[in-house]
C-alpha positions as a printed NumPy array, in Angstrom:
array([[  5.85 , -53.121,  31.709],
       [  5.35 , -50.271,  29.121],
       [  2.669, -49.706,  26.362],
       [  5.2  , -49.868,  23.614],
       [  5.54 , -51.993,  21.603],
       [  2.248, -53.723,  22.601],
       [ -0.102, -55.008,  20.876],
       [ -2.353, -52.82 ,  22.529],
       [ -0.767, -49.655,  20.964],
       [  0.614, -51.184,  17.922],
       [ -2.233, -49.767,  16.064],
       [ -2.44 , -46.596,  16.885],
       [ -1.045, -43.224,  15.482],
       [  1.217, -41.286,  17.965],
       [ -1.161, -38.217,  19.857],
       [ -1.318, -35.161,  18.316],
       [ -2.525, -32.39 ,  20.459],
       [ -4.647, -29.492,  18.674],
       [ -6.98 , -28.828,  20.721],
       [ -5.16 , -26.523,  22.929],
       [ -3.694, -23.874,  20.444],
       [ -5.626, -21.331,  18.418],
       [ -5.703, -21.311,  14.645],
       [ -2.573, -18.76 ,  13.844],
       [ -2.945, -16.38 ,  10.743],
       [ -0.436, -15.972,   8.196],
       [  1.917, -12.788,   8.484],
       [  0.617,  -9.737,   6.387],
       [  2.103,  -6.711,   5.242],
       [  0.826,  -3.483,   6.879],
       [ -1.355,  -0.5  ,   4.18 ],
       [  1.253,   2.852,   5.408],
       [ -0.503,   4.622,   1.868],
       [ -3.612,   4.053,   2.925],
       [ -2.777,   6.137,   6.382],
       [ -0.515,   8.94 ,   4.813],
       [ -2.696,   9.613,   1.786],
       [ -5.685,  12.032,   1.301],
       [ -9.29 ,  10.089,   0.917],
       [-11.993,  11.552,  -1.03 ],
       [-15.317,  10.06 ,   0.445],
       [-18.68 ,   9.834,  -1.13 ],
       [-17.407,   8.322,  -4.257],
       [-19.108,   6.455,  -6.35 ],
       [-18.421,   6.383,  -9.482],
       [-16.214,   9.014, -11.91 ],
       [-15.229,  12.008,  -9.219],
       [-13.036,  14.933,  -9.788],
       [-10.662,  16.126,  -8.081],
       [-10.657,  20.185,  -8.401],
       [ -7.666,  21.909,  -8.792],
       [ -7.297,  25.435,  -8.801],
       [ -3.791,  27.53 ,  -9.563],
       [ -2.963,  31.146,  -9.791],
       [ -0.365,  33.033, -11.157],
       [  1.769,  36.219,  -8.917],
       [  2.965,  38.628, -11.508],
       [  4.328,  41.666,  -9.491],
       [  4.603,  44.866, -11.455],
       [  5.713,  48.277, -10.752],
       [  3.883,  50.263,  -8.245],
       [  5.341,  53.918,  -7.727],
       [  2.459,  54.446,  -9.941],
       [ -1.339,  55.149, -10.137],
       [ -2.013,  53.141, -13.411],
       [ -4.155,  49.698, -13.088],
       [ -2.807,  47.269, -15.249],
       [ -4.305,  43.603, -14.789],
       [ -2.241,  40.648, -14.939],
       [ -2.676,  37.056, -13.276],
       [ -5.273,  34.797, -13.323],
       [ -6.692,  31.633, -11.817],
       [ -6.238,  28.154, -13.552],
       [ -9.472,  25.732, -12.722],
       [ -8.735,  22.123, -13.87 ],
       [ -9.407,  18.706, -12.339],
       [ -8.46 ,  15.02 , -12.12 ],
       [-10.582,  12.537, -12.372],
       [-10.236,   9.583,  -9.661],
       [-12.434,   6.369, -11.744],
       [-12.886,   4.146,  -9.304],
       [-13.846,   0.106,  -8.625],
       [-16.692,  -1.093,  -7.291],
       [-15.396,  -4.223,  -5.674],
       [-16.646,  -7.467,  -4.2  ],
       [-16.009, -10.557,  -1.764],
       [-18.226, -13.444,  -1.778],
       [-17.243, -16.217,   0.485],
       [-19.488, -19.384,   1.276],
       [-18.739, -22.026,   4.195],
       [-20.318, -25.717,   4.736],
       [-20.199, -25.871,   8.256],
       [-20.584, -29.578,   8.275],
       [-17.075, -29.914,   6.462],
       [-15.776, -29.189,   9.798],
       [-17.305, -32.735,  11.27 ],
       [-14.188, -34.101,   9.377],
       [-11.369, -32.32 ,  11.636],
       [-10.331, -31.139,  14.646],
       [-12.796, -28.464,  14.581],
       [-15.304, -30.789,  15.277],
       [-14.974, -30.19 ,  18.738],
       [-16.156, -26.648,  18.457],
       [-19.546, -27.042,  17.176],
       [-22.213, -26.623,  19.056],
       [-24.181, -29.798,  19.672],
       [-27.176, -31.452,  17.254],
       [-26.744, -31.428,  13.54 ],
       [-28.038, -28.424,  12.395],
       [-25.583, -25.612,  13.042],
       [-25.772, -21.919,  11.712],
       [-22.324, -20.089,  12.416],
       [-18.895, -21.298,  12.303],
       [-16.529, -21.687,  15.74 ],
       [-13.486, -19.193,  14.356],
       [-16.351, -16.596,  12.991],
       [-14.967, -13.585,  15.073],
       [-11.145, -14.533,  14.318],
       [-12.317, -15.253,  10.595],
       [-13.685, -11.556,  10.248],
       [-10.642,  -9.972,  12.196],
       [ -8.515, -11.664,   9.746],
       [-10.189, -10.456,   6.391],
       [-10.377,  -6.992,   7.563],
       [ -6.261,  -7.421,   7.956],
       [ -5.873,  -9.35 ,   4.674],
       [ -8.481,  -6.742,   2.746],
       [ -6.305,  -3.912,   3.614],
       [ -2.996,  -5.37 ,   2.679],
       [ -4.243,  -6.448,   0.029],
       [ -5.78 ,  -2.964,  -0.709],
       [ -2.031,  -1.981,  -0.142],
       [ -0.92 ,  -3.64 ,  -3.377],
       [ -3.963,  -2.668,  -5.384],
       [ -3.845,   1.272,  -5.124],
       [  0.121,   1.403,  -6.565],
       [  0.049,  -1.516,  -8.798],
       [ -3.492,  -1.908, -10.288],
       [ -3.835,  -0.8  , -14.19 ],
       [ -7.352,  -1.229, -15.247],
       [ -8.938,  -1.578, -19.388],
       [ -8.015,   2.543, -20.172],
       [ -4.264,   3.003, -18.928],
       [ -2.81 ,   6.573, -18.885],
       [  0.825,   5.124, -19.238],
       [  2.398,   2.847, -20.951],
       [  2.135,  -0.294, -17.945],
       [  0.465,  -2.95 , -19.148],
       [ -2.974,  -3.972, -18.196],
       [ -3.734,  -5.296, -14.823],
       [ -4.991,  -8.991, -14.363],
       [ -6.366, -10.535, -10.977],
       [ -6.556,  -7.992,  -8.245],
       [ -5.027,  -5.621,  -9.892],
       [ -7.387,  -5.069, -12.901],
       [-10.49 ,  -2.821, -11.846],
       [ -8.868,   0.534, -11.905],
       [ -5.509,   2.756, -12.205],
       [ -3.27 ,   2.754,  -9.556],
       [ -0.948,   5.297,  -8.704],
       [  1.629,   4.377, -10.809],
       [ -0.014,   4.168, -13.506],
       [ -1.577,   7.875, -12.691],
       [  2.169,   9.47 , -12.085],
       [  3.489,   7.878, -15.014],
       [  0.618,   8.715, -17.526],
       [  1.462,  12.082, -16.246],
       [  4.278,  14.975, -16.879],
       [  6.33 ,  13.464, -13.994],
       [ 10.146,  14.71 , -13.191],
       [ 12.242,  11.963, -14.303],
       [ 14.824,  11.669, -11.633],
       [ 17.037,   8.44 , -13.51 ],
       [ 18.918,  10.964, -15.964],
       [ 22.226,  12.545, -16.447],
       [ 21.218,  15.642, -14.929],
       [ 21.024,  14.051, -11.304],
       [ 22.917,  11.784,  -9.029],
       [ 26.182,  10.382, -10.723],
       [ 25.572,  12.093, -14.105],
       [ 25.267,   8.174, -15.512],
       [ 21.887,   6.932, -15.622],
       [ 20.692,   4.086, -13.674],
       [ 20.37 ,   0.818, -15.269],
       [ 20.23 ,  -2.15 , -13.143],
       [ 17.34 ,  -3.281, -10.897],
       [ 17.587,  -1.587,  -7.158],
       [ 19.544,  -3.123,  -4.71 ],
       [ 21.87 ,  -2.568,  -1.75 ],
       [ 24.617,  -1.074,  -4.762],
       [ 22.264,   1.954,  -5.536],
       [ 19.436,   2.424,  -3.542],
       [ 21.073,   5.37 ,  -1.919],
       [ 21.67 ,   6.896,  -5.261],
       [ 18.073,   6.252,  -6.312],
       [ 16.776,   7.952,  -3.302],
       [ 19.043,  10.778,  -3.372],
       [ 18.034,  11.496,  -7.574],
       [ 14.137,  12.279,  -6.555],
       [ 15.408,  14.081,  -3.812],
       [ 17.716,  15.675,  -5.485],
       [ 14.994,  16.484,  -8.712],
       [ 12.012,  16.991,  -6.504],
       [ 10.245,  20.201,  -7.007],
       [ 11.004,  23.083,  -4.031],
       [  7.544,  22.931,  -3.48 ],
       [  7.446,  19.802,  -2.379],
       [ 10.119,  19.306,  -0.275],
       [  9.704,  22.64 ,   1.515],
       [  6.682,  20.83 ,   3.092],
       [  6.521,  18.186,   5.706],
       [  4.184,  15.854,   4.025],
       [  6.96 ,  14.782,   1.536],
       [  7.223,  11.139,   1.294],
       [  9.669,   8.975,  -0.82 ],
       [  8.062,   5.649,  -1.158],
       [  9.987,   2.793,  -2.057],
       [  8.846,  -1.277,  -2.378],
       [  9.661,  -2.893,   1.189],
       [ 12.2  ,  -5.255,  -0.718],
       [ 14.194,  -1.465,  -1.679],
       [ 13.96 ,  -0.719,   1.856],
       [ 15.89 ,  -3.658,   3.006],
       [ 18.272,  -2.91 ,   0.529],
       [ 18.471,   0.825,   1.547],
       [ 19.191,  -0.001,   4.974],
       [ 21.661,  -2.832,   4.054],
       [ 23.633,  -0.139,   1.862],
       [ 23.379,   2.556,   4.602],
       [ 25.063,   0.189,   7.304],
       [ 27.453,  -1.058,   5.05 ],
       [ 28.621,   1.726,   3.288],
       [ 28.053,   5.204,   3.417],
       [ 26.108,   5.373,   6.465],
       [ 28.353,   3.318,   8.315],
       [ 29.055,   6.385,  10.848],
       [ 25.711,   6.129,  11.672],
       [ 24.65 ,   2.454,  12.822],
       [ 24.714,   2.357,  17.086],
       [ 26.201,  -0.938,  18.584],
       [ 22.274,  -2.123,  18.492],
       [ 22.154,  -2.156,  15.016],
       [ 20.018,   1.374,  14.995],
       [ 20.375,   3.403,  12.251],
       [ 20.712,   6.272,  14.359],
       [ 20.204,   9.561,  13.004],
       [ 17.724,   8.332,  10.034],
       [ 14.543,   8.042,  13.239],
       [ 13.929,   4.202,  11.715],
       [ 10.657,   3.275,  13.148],
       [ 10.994,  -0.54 ,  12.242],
       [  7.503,  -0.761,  12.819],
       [  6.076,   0.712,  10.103],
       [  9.703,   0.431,   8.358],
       [ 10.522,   3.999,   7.553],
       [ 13.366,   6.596,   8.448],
       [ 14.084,   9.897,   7.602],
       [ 17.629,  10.801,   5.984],
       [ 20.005,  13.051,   8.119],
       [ 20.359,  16.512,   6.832],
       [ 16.927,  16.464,   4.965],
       [ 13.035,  16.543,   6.408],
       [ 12.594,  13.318,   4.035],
       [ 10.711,  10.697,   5.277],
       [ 10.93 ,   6.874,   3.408],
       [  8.594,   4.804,   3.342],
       [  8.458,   0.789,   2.563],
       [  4.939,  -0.223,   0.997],
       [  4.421,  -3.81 ,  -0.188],
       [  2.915,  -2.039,  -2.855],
       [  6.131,  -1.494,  -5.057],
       [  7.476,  -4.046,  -3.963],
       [  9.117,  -6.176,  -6.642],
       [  9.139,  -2.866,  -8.716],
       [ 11.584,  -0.746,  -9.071],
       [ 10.371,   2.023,  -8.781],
       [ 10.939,   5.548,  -6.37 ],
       [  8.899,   7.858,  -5.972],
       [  8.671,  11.437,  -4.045],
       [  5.555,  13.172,  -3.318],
       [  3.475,  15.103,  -0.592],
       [  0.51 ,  12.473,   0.731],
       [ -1.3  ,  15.486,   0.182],
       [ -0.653,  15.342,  -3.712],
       [ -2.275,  11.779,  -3.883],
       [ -5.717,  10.762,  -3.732],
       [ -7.644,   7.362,  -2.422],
       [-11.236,   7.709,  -3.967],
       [-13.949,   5.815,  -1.654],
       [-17.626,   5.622,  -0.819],
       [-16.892,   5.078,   2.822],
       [-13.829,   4.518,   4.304],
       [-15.065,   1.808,   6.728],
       [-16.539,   0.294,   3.214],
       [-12.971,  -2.424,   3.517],
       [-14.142,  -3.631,   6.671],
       [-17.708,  -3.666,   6.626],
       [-17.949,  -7.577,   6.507],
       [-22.058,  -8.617,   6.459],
       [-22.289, -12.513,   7.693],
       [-25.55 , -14.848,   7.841],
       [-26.63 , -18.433,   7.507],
       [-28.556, -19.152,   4.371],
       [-31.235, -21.649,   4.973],
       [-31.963, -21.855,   0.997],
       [-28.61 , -24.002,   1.01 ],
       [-27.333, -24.484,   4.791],
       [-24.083, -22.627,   4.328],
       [-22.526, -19.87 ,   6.199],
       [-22.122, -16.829,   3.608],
       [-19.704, -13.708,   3.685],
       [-20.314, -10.446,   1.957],
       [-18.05 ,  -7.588,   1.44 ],
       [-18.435,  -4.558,  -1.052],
       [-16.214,  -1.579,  -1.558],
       [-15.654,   1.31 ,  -3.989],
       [-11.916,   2.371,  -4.612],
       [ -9.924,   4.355,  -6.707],
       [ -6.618,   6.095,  -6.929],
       [ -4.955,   9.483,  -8.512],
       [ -2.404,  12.16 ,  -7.733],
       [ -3.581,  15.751,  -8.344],
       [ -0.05 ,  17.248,  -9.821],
       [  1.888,  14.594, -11.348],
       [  4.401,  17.332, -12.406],
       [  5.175,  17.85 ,  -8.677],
       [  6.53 ,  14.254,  -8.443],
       [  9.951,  13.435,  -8.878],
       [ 10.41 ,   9.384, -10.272],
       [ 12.685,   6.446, -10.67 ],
       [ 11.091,   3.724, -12.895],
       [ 13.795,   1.319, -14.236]])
């Protein structure tokens, strides 16, 4: 004779195991700009960054005569950073109410929570994503371009777009590039390979005579990028594994280099839903900070004033470019 139907089990809801599987985080986008870029430490509030310039004017010299000609440009950017918070407060008792129950340590008085180191492993993860987004797309209360102003996240300071396009940027979307017809439509798989080959195509010599160059482009663009390069003109290129061999795709940190340039291109979540391009050197661009352990510095106690488990985290952050004439754009 079985259990069911019984009226022994009649009553009762079907068993659900969760004790035996640990809480799983929710996916996150990885920070590439934070890694590639240049930090300036010790900031604190309005820093500079100093620039310096100097001009090579050769003359003549089968002769004895001294005639002086060149000098040295000083002139800075300012990075104006954020100071940031996260305050975070947990009832550990709320936990008597679910599974989590199980994990508390006995008697009714309890200062720390069960998931406390997986908790602070996955803030530091979800800071810097989220610090990802903030450095491109924030536009704080004094905008150098014409983006409007910031809200959420994304109001405490200028991001880098707002710092490249407040600037005297090369405008790569015009008929002097590419196609000779200007482009129009939001990026997708149709002309992503156009829009990358315009900044590359306008980008200063400067810049792509170096190996920091970069052409950053929203993760949603690099999809489309890749889509268009196995599809169409970079069919010749695609292994029977679905490679795109010959572009050195790291899939992990989704970026690839074009064959036949040094140009590396790199998704960020950061543009993403933008469309946007851009090509600079990392060296060109700027991530002001205090300290940059300041995003995962995460302080933790139990507050006996109100029996709650309390989170603290406090950063300073800021972004700029140094020569936003040295970066070649396309903003539709």
């Amino acid at each position: 004779m079985g259990f069911s139907p019984s009226p022994l089990t009649s009553g009762l809801q079907a068993y659900i195991e969760e004790q035996n599987f640990p809480l799983i985080a929710k996916a996150l986008t990885s920070s590439p700009t934070m890694s590639l870029v240049e930090k300036q430490v010790g900031v604190k509030g309005k820093s500079a960054i100093n620039l310096a310039d100097i001009d090579i004017n050769f003359q003549d010299g089968s002769g004895c005569a001294w005639n002086e000609d060149g000098d040295i440009t000083l002139t800075q950017r300012f990075i104006d950073p954020a100071k940031l918070k996260l305050n975070m407060e947990f009832c550990p008792k709320e936990l008597e109410a679910v599974y989590l129950r199980t994990q508390l340590p006995s008697g009714a008085h309890y200062e720390t929570i069960p998931f406390e180191e997986f908790f602070a492993n996955y803030l530091v993860e979800k800071i810097a994503a989220e610090l990802e987004k903030m450095i491109w797309r924030s536009v704080g209360s004094s905008p150098t371009s014409g983006l409007p102003t910031g809200s959420g996240n994304y109001q405490f300071f200028n991001g880098f777009r707002d710092a490249i396009l407040g600037g005297s940027y090369i405008d790569a979307n015009t008929t002097a590039f590419g196609s000779g017809s200007v482009l129009t439509t939001a990026l997708t798989a149709n002309n992503m390979i156009e829009a990358v080959q315009r900044v590359y195509e306008a980008a200063a010599d400067a810049v792509i005579e170096n190996d920091d160059a970069v052409v950053f482009v929203g993760a949603d663009s690099f999809r489309s990028l890749a889509i268009a390069i196995q599809n169409g003109l970079g069919a010749s290129y695609v292994t029977a594994g679905g490679q795109l061999q010959g572009y050195q795709t790291d899939m992990g940190s989704l970026s690839m280099v074009m064959p036949g340039t040094n140009l590396k291109i790199q998704a960020t979540s950061g543009l993403s839903a933008v469309n946007d391009v851009y090509l600079a050197r990392t060296s060109n661009m700027y991530v002001g900070m205090d300290l940059e352990e300041d995003a995962s510095r995460i302080e933790s106690w139990y507050s006996q004033d109100d029996r709650k488990f309390k989170i603290a985290v406090e950063l300073t952050v800021g972004a700029q470019v140094a020569f936003p004439d040295q970066i070649s754009v396309i903003s539709l």
